[in-house]
Structures are given as C-alpha cells and as structure tokens.
C-alpha positions in Angstrom: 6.6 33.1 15.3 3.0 33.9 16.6 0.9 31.3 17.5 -2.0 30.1 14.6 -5.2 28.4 15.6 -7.3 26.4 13.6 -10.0 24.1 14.6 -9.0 21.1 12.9 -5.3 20.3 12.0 -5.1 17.4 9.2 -1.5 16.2 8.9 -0.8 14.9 5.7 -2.1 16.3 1.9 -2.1 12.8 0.1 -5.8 10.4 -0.5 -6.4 10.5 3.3 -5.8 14.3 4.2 -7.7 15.3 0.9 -10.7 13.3 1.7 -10.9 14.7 5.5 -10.9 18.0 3.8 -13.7 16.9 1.4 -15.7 15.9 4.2 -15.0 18.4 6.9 -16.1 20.9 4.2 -19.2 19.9 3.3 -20.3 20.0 6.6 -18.8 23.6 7.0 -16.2 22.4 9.7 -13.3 24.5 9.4 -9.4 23.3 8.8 -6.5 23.0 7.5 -4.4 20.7 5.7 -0.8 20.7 6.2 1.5 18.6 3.9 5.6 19.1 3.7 6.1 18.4 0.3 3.6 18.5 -2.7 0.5 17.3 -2.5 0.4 13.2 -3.2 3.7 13.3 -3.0 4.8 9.5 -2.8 3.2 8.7 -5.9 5.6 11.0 -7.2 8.8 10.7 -5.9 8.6 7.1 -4.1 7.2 5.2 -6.8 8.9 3.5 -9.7 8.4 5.0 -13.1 6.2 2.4 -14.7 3.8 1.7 -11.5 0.1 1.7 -12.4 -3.1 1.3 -10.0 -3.9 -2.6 -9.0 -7.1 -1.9 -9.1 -9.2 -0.1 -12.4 -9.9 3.7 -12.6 -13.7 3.1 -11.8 -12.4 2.0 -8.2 -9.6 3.1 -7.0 -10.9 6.9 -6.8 -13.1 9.0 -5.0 -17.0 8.5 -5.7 -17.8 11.9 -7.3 -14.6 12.4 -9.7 -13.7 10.1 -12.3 -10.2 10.1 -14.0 -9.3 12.3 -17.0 -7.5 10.2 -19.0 -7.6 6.6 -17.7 -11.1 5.0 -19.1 -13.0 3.2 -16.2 -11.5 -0.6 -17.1 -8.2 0.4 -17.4 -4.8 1.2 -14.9 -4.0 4.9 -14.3 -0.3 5.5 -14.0 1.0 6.6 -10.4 1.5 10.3 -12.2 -2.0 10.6 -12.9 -3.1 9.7 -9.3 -1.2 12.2 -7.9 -2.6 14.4 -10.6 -5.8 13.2 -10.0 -5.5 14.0 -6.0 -4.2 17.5 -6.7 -7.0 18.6 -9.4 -9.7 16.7 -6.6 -8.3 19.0 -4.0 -8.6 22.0 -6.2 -12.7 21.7 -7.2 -13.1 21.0 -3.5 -11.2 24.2 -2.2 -9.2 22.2 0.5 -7.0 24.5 2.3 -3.7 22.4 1.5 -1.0 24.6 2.9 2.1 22.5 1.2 5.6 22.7 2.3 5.0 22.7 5.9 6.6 19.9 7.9 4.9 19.2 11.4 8.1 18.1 13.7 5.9 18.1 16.8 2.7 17.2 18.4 1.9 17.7 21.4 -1.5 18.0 23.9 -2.2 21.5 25.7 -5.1 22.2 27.4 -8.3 20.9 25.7 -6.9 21.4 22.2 -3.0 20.8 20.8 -0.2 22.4 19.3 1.9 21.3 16.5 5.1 22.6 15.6 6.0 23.3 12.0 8.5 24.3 9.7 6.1 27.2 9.3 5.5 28.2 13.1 3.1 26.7 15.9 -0.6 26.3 14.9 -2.9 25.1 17.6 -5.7 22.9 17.1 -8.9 21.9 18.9 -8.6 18.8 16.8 -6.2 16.9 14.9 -6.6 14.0 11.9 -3.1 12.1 11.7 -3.6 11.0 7.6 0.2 10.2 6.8 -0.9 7.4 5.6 0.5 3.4 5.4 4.1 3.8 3.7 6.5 6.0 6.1 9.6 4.2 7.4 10.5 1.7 4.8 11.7 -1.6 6.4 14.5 -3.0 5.0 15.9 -6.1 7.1 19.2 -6.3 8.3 20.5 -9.3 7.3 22.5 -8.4 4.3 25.3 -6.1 5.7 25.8 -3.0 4.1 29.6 -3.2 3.8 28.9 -6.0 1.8 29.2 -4.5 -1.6 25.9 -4.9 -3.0 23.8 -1.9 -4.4 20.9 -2.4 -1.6 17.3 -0.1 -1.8 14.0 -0.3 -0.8 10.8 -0.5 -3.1 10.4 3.0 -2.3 13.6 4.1 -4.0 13.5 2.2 -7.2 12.4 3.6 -9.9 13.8 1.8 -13.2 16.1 -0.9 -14.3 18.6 1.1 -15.4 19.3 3.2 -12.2 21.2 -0.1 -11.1 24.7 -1.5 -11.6 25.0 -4.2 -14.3 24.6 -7.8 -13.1 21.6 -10.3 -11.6 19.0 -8.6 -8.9 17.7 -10.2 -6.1 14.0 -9.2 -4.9 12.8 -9.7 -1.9 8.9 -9.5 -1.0 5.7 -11.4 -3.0 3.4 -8.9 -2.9 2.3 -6.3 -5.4 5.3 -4.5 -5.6 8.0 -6.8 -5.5 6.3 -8.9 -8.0 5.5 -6.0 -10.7 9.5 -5.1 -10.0 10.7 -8.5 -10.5 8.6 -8.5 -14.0 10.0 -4.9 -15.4 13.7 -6.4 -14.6 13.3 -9.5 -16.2 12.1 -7.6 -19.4 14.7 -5.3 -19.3 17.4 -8.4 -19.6 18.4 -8.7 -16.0 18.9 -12.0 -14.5 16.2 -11.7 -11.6 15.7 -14.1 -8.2 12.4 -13.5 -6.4 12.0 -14.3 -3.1 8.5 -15.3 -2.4 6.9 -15.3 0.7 3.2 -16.0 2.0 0.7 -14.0 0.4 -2.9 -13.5 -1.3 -3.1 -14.2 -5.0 -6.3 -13.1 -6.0 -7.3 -13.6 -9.9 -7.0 -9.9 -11.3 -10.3 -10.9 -13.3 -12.7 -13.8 -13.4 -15.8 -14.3 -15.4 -15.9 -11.0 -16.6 -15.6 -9.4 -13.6 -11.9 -7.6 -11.6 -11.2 -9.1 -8.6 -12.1 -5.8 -6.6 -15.7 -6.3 -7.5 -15.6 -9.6 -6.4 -14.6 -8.7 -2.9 -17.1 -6.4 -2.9 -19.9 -8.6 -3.8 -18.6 -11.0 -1.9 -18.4 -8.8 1.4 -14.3 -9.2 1.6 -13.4 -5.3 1.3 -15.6 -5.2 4.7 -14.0 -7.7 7.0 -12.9 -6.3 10.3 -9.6 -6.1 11.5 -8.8 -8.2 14.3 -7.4 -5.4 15.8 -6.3 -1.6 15.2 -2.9 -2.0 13.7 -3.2 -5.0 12.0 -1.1 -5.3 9.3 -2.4 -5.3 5.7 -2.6 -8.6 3.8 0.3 -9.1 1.2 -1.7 -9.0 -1.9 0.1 -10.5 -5.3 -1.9 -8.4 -7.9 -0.9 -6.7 -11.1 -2.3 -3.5 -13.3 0.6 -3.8 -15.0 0.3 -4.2 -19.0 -3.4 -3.9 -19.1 -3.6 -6.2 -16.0 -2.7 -10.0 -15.2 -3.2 -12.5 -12.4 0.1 -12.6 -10.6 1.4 -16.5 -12.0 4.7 -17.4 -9.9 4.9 -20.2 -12.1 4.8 -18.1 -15.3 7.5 -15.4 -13.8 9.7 -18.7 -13.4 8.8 -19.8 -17.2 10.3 -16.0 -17.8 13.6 -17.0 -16.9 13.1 -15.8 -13.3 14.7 -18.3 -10.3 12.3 -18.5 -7.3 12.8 -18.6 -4.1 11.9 -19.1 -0.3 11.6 -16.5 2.4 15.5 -14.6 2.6 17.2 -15.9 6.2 20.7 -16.0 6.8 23.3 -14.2 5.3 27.4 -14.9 5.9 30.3 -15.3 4.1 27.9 -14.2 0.4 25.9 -16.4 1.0 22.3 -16.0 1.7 20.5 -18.6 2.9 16.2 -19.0 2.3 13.8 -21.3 4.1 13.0 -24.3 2.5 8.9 -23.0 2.4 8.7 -21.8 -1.2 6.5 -24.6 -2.3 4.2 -24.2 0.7 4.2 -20.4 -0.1 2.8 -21.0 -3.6 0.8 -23.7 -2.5 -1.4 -21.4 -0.1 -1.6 -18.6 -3.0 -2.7 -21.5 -4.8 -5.6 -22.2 -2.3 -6.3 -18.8 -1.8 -6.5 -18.3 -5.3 -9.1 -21.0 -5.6 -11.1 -20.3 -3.0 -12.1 -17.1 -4.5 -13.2 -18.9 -7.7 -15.5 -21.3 -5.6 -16.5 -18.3 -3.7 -17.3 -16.1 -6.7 -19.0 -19.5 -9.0 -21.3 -19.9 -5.7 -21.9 -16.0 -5.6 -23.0 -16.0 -9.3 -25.2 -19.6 -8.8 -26.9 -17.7 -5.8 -27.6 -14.5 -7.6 -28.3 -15.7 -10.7 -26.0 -14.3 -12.4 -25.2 -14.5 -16.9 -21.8 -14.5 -15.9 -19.3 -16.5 -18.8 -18.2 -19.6 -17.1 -14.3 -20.2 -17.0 -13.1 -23.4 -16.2 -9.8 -22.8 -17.8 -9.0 -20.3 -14.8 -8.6 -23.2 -12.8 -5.4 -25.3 -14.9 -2.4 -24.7 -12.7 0.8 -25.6 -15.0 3.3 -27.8 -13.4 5.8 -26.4 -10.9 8.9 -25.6 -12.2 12.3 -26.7 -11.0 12.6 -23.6 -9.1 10.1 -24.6 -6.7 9.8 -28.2 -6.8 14.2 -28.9 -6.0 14.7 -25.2 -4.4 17.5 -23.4 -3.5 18.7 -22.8 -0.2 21.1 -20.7 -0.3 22.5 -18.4 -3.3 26.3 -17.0 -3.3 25.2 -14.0 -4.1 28.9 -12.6 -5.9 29.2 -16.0 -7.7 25.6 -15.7 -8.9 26.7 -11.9 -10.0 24.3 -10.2 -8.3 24.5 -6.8 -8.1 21.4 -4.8 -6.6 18.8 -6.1 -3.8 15.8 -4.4 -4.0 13.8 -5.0 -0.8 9.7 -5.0 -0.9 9.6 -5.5 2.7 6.7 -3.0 3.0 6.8 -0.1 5.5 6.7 0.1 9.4 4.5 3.1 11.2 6.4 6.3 12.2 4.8 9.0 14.5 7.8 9.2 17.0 6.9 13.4 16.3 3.5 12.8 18.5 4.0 13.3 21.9 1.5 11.0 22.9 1.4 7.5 25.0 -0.9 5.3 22.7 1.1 3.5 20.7 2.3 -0.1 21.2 5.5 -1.4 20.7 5.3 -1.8 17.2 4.7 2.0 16.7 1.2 1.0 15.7 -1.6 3.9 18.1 -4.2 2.4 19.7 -7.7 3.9 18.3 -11.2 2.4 17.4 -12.2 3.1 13.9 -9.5 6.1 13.8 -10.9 7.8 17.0 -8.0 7.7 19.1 -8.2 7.4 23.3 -6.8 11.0 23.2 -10.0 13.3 22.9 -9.8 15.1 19.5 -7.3 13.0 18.0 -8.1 11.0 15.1 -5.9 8.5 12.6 -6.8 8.0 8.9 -5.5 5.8 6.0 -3.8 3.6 8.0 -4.0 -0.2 7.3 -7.3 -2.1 8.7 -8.2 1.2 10.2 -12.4 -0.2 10.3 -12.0 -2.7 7.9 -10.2 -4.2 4.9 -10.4 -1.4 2.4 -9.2 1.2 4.7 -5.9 2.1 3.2 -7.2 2.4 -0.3 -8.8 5.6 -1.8 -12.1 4.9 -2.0 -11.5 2.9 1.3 -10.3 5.8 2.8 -13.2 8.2 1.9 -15.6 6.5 4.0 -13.3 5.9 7.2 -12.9 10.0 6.4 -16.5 10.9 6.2 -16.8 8.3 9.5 -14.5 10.7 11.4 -15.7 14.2 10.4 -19.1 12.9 11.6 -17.2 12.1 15.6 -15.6 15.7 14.8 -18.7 17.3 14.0 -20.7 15.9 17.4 -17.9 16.9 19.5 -17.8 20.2 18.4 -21.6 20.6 19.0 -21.0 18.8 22.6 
C-alpha cells in the first residue's frame, strides 16, 4: 500500500484522541485521528449495561458542550458518553478515521511510521491517547481449570449473563463496588473483597465531592512520578448517586471480605486486613469532611451544615470476626468477577522508554522521544488527568509543545 503522511498521528478516537483533535484544530495544526473500532468504543462494548458517570454531567465533559439528555446534577449512562464523544467529534470536524488498527510504531528519520490495518502513514508527530483501560489484569491465583465462570470488570455486563449461584468480587473501587450492588439486587448471594481505597462522600453540604476536590486543590496534586497508578476511588453515580457505605452493602446481605490471597484445594484464602481496609476509607472519608467544614469556615461560605454525615454505624460481623478463607464450591459460588483494574499495553511501539511495568517514561505527556507524546493516561500532570475534562487540558498542554516544535 503506498505510503500516507500526515503531520500529526493521534492513536486512539475515545475522550483523549477527541480532545487532541479539538485542540490541534483550533490552532490549525493538521492530523489525523486513527481509532480501530468505533469511536468511544469501551463505553460501549467494555462496560456493563447499567454503568453511569461517578461524577455529574456538569463535570465529567468537555468545557464547551454540555449533555443532551443528562441535566447538569445528574449521571449520564455510559451510552450517552460515548454518544456524547461521537456528536463532540462531529461539531469539531476531527478527522476520526475509525476502523483502523495501528499494529506498529516505529521511529524513521525525524518523523515515524505506523503500520495499520489500513497501510503505513507516516508522521512527523504522534499523540499515543489509548487511554488507562487496555490489558485487563486479572490475577492468577484462581486457576482456570477450576470450574468457576471467571471475567474481568471489562466483560461483565449484567447479572444474568452468569451461571446461577453466589459471586465472588474482587476489587473496592468504583467498579467492583457498583457490581457487587447490581448483583445483590438482582438476588445473588454476593462476597466483596475489599481492599485499600479512597471513599470520598459522593455529596456533602450541598456540594458533589468533585467540586470539593476542586476547591480544595485535590484534582491538581502532582504525581509522584509519570506512571503512577491512579488512586482506587470507592464512588457511586449509581441510582441518582450515593457515598459508597461498605457497612451498608454488608446490611444488604453482602459478606465482606479482606484482600483475595491463596487459592488451593477451593479454598481461597484473604488477609486478615478487612477492618484496617475500612478503617482508612473511614479516615479518608473524614478527612475530607474536616477538610471541606475548614474550606467553607475560611471562605465564608452559607453552606448547610451536616453533622449527621459523620455517624458511622457499627461494623458488622463481616468485618469485625472475618473470614479467612471461603470454600468457594461449598459456598456455591459460581462466577468471579475481577475489578483488578487494567495494566498499560504499548508492546506495538517500538520504542525503549518504558519501564518494567509497561508504564513510558514522559514529563507531562511529552515523551524523551522527540515528537512523541502520551495522553489520558493515569497521573499524566496531575490527578484529574485520566478523566474527560482532565484530559482536555493535558490535551490543549501538548498541542501547545506540538505547535512550538513545528515553528522550531
């Protein structure tokens, strides 16, 4: 196939790659989008059915389009994010050539070439935006010969896609949470392991939690280093949205437990830290009241004071005599769905700045390969970076360095 050149190659048509092309364009810097399936396809296909934003429609979007049919206070279903990234890229014009796979990236000359499913297309640049999810990790320490129905986060999409019996989740943050909840309200008999984590309230004195980090400066804190991974967050839009309660999921009929460990002879064994775990989402939960009630003391803000948002019930039996190890077939357990999060996969690039945790070495996104940029990863500059409107200023940050190397 003959060999196309464009100037600037973004990889990837989901949030990250559609606000590069936002960017790039209205400083008239020519590209082109490449994406292999549709555009925003995860929230699509790699999503379960019921999955809403964590955080309201006035945030978690780009600043100059709002959502059709999600009102600002309220949770827009993942189907309408991905809708809402497809019309975005539309009223911008972003070149998003879909359906083109890049299986190769290499360095040649001053520029690159990537090899696609569609041909070669060179590039004086290139913006990696595949964004945070790409190689589920699932842990190996349920075998697979076992004969339990095992998937990641990623592949469920609703209760009844599983075989009859009790499920076993493992993972505290959003996901596993919001999956152990749907489950449990379906009729299954659920176990939840839980391990350390952030459990934010999802509102406090009339305010969501995401404004609250924002007044309080916590969607800006630095990563202590490119790569780091993102904070396990235990936050749910869910049902109009709730502050994640571990001790309320156990008043539900779900059984708690500590971090997953050992597995032999069906039985799996968990670490005897589940009461520590809630304890510091406890703290962490706290501290973020204090720090909010001195924010608001400060400022001087008519904020409605809520004491009640600091009664903790009791912990239940589940946490205060735990289990340490489950026999999973005499417990009649019949799926494990593992929200183990994802691990980093560019094994495509052909270049050596990764470390050995697959994670590239970059500052801000700007790699230490000249013209070679990464976007929407976790902690890319700072705390918000792998959310949308997190992302759209890391973009804008990058087609800024594009723009003053192409006039250099």
């Amino acid at each position: 196939m003959p060999l196309e050149t464009v100037e600037t190659l973004i990889i990837g048509g989901g949030q990250a790659g559609i606000a590069m092309s936002r960017h790039l364009g209205a400083l008239g810097l020519p590209h082109l989008v490449v994406e292999r399936h549709r555009i925003a396809e995860r929230w699509r296909s790699e999503r379960w059915d019921s999955l809403v934003a964590n955080g309201p429609a006035w945030h978690d979007r780009f600043p100059d389009q709002d959502y059709a049919r999600t009102p600002p206070e309220g949770f827009p279903p993942a189907a309408e994010i991905a809708d809402y990234l497809v019309s975005y890229a539309e009223r911008v014009k972003a070149p998003v050539r879909t359906g083109v796979e890049v299986r190769e990236l290499r360095a040649e000359g001053k520029g690159f070439v990537a090899e696609t499913t569609q041909g070669p297309v060179r590039a004086n640049n290139v913006v990696t935006a595949t964004g945070p999810f790409q190689r589920p990790l699932i842990p190996t320490l349920v075998p697979q010969a076992a004969g339990f129905a095992q998937l990641h986060s990623a592949q469920y999409h609703n209760p009844a896609q599983l075989p009859e019996g009790a499920v076993l989740v493992v993972g505290a943050g959003s996901s596993g949470v919001q999956i152990a909840e749907e489950l449990r309200q379906a009729g299954r008999e659920v176990y939840l392991s839980v391990g350390p984590h952030d459990r934010p309230p999802r509102r406090y004195r009339g305010k969501d939690f995401v404004w609250w980090l924002g007044v309080l400066g916590l969607w800006d804190a630095k990563a202590a280093q490119p790569g780091m991974a993102h904070v396990t967050i235990a936050v749910s839009g869910a049902n109009g949205g709730h502050t994640v309660d571990f001790r309320r999921l156990a008043a539900s009929g779900i059984t708690l437990l500590g971090r997953a460990g050992v597995y032999e002879e069906e039985v799996l064994h968990f670490a005897p830290d589940l009461a520590r775990n809630i304890a510091l989402g406890d703290a962490n939960y706290l501290g973020m009241l204090d720090a909010a009630d001195a924010y608001a003391a400060r400022e001087g803000l008519d904020l409605p004071e809520e004491p009640e948002a600091r009664r903790l019930a009791p912990d239940p039996d589940c946490v205060t005599s735990p289990l340490l190890k489950l026999d999973l077939k005499q417990a009649g357990v019949g799926a494990i769905i593992w929200a183990t999060g994802y691990a980093p996969d560019f094994g495509w690039m052909r270049f050596g700045i990764f470390d050995q945790l697959g994670n590239p070495r970059h500052q801000r996104g700007v790699s230490e390969v000249p013209g070679l940029y990464f976007l929407g990863l976790p902690w890319l500059s700072r705390r918000a970076s792998a959310f949308i409107w997190g992302v759209w200023h890391d973009a804008g940050y990058l087609a800024g360095h594009i723009a003053a190397r192409r006039r250099a």
